[in-house]
N, C-alpha and C positions, 0 to 999 in steps of 0.2 A: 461635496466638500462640506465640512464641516465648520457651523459658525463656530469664532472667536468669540467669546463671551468675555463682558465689558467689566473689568476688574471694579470692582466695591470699596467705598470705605471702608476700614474695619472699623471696631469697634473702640478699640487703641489709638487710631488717629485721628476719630471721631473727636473723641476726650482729651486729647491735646489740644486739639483747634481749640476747642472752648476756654481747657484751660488760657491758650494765649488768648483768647477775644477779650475773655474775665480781665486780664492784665493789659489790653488796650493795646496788643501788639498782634502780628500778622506774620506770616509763617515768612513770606520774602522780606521783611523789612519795613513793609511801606506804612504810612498810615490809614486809617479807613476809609480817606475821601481821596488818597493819592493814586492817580494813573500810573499804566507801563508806557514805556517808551515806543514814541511811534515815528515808525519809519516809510517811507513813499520811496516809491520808484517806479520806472515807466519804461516799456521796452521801448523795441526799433517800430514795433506797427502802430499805432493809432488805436485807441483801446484800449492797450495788452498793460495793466496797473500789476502793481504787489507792493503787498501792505502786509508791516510784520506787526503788533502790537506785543509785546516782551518775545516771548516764543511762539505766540500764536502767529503763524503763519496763512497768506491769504492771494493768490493771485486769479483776479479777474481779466478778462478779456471780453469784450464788445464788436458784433458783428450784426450784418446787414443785409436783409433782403427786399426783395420788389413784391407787394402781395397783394392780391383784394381786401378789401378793408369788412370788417364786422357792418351786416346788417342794420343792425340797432345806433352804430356812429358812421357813416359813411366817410367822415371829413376828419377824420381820424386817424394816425398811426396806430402801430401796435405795438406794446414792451414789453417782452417776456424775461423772467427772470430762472435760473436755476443754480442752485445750490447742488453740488458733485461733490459728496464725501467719500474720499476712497482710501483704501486701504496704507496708503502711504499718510496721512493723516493719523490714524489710530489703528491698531490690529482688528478691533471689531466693528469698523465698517466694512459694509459690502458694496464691491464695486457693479456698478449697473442697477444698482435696487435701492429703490425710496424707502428712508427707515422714517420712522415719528418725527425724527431731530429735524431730516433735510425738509418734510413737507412742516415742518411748524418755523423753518429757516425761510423758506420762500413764502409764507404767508405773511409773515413779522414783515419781508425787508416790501413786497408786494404793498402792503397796508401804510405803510410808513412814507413809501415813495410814490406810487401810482394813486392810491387813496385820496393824500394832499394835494395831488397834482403839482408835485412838482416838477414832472415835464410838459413840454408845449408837445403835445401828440400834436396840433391841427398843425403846427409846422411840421410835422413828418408827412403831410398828406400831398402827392402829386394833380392827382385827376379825381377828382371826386366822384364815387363811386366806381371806380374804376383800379386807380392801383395807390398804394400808400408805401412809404416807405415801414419796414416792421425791424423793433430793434431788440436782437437777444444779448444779456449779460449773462456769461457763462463764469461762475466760481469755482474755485477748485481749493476746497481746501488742504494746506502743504501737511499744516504739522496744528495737530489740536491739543492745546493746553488752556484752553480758559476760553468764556468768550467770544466766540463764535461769531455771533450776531453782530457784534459791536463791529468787530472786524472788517467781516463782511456788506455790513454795510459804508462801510468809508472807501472800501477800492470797489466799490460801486458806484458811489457817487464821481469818485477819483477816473474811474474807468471810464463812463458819460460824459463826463465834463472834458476830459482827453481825447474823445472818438471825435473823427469827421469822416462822415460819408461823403458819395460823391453827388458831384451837380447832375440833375438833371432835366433835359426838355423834352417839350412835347413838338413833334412836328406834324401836326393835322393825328394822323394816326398811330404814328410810330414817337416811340418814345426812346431818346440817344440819351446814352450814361456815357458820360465825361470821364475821362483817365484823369490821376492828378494831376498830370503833366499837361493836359488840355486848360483844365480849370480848375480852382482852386477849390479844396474842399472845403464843406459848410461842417461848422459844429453843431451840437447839438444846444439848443435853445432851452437852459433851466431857469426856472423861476428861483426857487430857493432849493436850499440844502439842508434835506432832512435826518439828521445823524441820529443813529438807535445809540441809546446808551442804557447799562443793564447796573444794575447792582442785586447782590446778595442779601438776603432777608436770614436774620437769627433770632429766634426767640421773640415774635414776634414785631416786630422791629425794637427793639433794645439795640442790637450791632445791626449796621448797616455797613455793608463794605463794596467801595465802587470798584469795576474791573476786576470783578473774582475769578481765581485760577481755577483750574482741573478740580484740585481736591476743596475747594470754597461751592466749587456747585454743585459737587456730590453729597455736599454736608450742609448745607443750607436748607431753611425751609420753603422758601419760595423766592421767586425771580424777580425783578421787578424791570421793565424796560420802557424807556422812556424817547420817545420820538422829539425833537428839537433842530427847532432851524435857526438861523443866523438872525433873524427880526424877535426869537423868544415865543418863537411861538408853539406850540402842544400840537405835535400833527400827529401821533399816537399814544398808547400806554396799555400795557399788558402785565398782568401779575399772573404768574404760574407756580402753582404750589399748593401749601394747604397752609395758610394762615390768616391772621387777622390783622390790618393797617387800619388805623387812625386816618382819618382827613388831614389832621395834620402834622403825620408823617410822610403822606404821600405829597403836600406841597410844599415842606420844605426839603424834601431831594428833588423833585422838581428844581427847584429855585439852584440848589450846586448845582445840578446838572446844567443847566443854563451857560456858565460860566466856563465849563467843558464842550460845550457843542459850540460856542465863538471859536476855542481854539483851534479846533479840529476843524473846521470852516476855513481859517483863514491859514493851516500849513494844508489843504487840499489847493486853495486857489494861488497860492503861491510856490506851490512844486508845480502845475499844470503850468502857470507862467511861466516858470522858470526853464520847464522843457518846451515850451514855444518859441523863445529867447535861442536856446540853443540849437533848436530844429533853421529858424531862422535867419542864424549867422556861419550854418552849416556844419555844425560841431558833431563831432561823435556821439550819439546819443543810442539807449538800448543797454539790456542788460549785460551782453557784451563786453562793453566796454569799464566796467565795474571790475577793481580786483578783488579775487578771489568769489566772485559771487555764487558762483555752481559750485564750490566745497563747503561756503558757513552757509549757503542761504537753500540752493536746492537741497544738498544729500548733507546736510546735517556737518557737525564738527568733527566726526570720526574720520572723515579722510580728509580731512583737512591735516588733523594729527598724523595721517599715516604717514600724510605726503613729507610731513618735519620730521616722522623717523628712521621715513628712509634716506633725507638729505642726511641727517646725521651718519645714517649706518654707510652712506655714498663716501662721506669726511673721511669715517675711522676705517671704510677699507681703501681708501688710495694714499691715507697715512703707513700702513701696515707694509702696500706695494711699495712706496716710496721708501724707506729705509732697508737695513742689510737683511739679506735673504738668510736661507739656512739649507743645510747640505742634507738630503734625506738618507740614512743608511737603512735600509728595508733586506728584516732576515727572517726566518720561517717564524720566530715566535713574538717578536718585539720591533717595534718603529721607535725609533730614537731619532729628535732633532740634532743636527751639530749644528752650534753657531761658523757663521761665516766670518771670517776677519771683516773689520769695518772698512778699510782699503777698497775690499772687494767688493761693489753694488750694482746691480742691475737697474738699467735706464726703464722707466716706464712712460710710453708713449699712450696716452690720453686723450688725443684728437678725436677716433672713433667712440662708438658708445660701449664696444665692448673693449675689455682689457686686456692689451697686447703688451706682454715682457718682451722686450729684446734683451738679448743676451749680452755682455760686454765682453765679457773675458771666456774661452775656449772652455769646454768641458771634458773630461778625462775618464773614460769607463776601463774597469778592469773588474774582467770577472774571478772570484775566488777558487772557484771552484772549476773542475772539467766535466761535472755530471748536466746535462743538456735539462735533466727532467726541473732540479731544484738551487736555481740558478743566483748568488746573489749579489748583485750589481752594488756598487757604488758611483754616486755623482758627486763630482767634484773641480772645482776649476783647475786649471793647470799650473801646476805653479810655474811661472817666470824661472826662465832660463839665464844663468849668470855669462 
């Protein structure tokens, strides 16, 4: 199978970007320090997050297994992370195969999260050297337009802070795992909340543009991503590119970015709250339960549109069946409609899915001709007898 190869800026929209940067303006609207809109959601399991950030699409999931612990930490859990870009994403990712993007995807969110320790591994630990609990977050991303990382780190974080494993004990030897329905599940124990945040490098830093799209990271000279927690604190920072930053270009985007990662902190622990609340008082909770969520969010707005024009095209043919029909005269060389007097109208029964005419009034065949081979029928109702 032949790769898809990853479409290029040209050199035309190269030159436009710039021209709008020169003018202090940005291809969607925004301004340089303005975010996309972000949205959280949580399905029916424990875990299972999606985070859309404009059109950048992101659904993570967290799961659980019982494992021996590493050597080197005995009292230890284990967190594994993986980044899944597939072909539903972009045409030129390949499904099953690590490109640059996905292993420099899991080192950024790896360094960012596990680095600062912002989880309690020794609360993941059961029996020491013996079995630990090991926690994978699996990402998948939907639809790639910008951003990535940013993304993918917030329904990570969203994803952890969501998950409950189940209880369990030790009985001399044997070790029993709890249904929830036994006992209630433990969450997972975070210190803090370490949100990647990225912007765009132009021309040295001259423009800086935070949340840059698709064609901002194909046209930019370097990346800049910034690790931040809820206390201000620096738990990473990674520049990729080919340029040149000042010290103090790089501390005061620091310092906005700051004021970005509060926000983002406190709509993750207030959507998790929110679906506790609801899990809680037994409410419908899951993606599910969300209108229209698998036409605008899993498969995109094209069928969602289809689904509007075929109600439409449903409207204008049971308008069509409902009013006066038309008498068909069918001869060797020509189909001609005859209107029907408006008196005369066929009932259309709609109950079923398919379309059933019944007939009102009798119909009247007379053939013109006596030749058996080329025969030509007229339909026509009867006329009323005086």
């Amino acid at each position: 199978m032949s790769k898809v190869r990853e479409t290029l800026v040209t050199n035309c929209e190269r030159k436009f970007l710039m021209k709008c940067l020169s003018e202090w303006r940005r291809l969607d609207g925004r301004s340089f320090d303005e975010f996309r809109p972000l949205n959280l959601k949580f399905g029916k399991h424990w875990g299972s997050c999606y985070v859309s950030l404009g059109e950048t699409k992101v659904l993570a999931q967290t799961s659980c297994e019982i494992q021996q612990p590493k050597s080197s930490r005995p009292s230890e859990g284990i967190l594994n992370v993986n980044v899944e870009l597939n072909p539903l994403a972009a045409p030129h990712f390949e499904a099953g195969r690590q490109s640059e993007l996905s292993v420099q995807l899991n080192r950024l969110l790896e360094k960012c999260v596990k680095d600062s320790k912002a989880i309690d591994l020794e609360s993941l630990c059961i029996k020491t050297n013996e079995k630990v609990w090991a926690l994978k977050v699996d990402i998948n991303v939907l639809n790639h337009e910008g951003n990535i990382l940013d993304c993918a780190s917030i329904a990570m974080l969203a994803s952890l802070s969501h998950f409950r494993r189940p209880d369990v004990t030790c009985d001399g030897e044997e070790f029993i795992i709890h249904t929830y329905q036994q006992r209630d599940p433990i969450p997972t124990v975070i210190h803090h909340y370490p949100v990647c945040i990225t912007y765009a490098i132009f021309n040295g830093g001259e423009y800086i543009l935070a949340d840059p799209v698709l064609i901002e990271e194909g046209t930019a000279d370097a990346m800049l991503t910034i690790g931040l927690n809820g206390f201000k604190e620096l738990c990473a920072l990674h520049l990729g590119g080919k340029t040149e930053l000042a010290p103090s270009v790089i501390l005061s985007t620091v310092s906005k970015a700051t004021s970005r990662a509060t926000i983002v902190i406190e709509e993750i622990k207030n959507s998790v709250k929110a679906d506790n609340e609801q899990r809680r008082n037994k409410a419908p909770v899951g993606f599910h339960t969300e209108d229209n969520f698998k036409t605008t969010v899993l498969f995109g707005r094209t069928l969602d549109t289809w689904h509007k024009n075929k109600n439409k095209r449903n409207k204008k043919h049971k308008k069509a069946q409902s009013g006066p029909e038309s008498v068909v005269v069918i001869d060797k060389a020509s189909v001609e409609h005859v209107p029907r007097p408006k008196d005369e109208v066929w009932d259309v029964d709609n109950s079923e899915d398919d379309l059933i005419i019944i007939e009102k009034p009798r119909v009247q065949i007379e053939l013109l001709t006596d030749s058996e081979e080329d025969d030509v029928v007229i339909l026509g109702p009867e006329k009323n007898k005086k």
